[in-house]
C-alpha positions as protocol buffer text, in pm:
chain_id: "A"
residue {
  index: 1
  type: UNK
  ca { x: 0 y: 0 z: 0 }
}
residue {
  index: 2
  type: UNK
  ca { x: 264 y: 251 z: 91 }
}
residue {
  index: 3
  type: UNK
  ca { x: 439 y: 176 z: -271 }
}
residue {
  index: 4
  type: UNK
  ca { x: 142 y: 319 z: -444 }
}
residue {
  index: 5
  type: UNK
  ca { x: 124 y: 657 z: -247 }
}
residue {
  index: 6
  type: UNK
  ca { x: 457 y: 696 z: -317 }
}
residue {
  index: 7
  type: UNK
  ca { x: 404 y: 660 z: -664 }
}
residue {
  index: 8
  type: UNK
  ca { x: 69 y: 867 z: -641 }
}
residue {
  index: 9
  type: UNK
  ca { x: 246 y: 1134 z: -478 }
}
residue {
  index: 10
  type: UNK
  ca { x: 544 y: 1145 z: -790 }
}
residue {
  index: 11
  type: UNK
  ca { x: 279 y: 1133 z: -1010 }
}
residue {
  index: 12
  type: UNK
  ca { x: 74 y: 1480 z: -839 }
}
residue {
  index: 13
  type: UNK
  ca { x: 437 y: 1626 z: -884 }
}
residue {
  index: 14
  type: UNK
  ca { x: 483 y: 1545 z: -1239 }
}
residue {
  index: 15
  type: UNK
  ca { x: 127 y: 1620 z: -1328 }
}
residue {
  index: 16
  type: UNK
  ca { x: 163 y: 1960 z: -1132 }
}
residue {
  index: 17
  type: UNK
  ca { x: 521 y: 2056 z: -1337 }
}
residue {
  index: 18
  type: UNK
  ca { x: 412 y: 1983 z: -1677 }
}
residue {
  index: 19
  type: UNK
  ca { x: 195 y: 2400 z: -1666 }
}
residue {
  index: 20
  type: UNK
  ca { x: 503 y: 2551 z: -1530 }
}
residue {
  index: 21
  type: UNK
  ca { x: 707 y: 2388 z: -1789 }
}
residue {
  index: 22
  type: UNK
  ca { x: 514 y: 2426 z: -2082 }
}
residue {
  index: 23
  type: UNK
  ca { x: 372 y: 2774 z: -2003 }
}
residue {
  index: 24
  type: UNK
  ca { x: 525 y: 2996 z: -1754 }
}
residue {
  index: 25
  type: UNK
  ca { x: 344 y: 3278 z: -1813 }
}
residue {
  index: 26
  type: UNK
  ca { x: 10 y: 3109 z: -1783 }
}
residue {
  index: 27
  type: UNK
  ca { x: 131 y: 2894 z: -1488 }
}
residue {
  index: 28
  type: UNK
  ca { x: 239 y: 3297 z: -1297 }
}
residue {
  index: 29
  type: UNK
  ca { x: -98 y: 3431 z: -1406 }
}
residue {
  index: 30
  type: UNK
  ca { x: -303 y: 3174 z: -1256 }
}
residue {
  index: 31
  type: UNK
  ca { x: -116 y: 3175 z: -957 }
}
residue {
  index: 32
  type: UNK
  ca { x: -150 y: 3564 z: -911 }
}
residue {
  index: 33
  type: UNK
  ca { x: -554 y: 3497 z: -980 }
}
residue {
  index: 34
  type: UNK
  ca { x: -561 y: 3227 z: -755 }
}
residue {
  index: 35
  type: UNK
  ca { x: -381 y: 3467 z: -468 }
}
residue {
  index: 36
  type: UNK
  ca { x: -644 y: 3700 z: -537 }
}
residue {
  index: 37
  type: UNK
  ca { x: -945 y: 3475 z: -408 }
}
residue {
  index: 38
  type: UNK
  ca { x: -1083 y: 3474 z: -81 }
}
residue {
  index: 39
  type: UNK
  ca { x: -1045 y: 3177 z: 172 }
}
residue {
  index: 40
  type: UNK
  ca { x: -1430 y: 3029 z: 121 }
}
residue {
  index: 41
  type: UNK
  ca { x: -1351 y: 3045 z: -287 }
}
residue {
  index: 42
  type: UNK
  ca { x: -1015 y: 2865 z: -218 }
}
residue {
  index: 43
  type: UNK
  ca { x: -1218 y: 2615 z: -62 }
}
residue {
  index: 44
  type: UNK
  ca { x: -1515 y: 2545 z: -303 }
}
residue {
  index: 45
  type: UNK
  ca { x: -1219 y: 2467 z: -540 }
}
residue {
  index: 46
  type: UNK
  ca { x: -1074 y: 2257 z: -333 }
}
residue {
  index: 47
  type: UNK
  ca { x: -1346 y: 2071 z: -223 }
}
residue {
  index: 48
  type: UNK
  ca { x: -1445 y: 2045 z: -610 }
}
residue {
  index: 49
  type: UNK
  ca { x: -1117 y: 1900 z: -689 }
}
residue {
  index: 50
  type: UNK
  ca { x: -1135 y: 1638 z: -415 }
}
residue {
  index: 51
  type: UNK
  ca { x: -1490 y: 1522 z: -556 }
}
residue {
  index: 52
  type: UNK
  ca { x: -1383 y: 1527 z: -905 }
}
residue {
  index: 53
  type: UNK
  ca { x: -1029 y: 1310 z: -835 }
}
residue {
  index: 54
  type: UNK
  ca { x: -1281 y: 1100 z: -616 }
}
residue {
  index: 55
  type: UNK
  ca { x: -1474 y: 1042 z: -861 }
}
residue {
  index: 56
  type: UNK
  ca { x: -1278 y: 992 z: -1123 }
}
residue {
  index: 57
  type: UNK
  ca { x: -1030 y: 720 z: -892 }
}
residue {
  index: 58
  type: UNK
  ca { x: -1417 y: 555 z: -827 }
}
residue {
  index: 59
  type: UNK
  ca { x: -1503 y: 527 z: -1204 }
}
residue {
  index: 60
  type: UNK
  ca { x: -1136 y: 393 z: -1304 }
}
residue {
  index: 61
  type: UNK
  ca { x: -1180 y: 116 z: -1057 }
}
């Protein structure tokens, strides 16, 4: 079990670098958007990304 978090987790890193890499200037104006959002938006994101990997990890298996 803790072999496939590991691998999870490098995967979330990769998957996370490939914006950055491929468009910088994209990657810096999200972030600057994303810094401009209050905490309860923050968290409906969140919270919609945690349903949406859910889901998606449900429908895969």
């Amino acid at each position: 079990m803790w072999h496939e978090i590991w691998i999870a987790a490098c995967l979330v890193l990769v998957i996370e670098g490939i914006l950055p890499f491929v468009s910088p200037r994209s990657y810096r104006s999200a972030a600057l958007s994303a810094a401009s959002l209050n905490d309860s938006q923050l968290r409906i994101i969140g919270l919609g990304s945690m349903v949406v990997g859910t889901a998606l990890l449900y429908l895969i298996n």
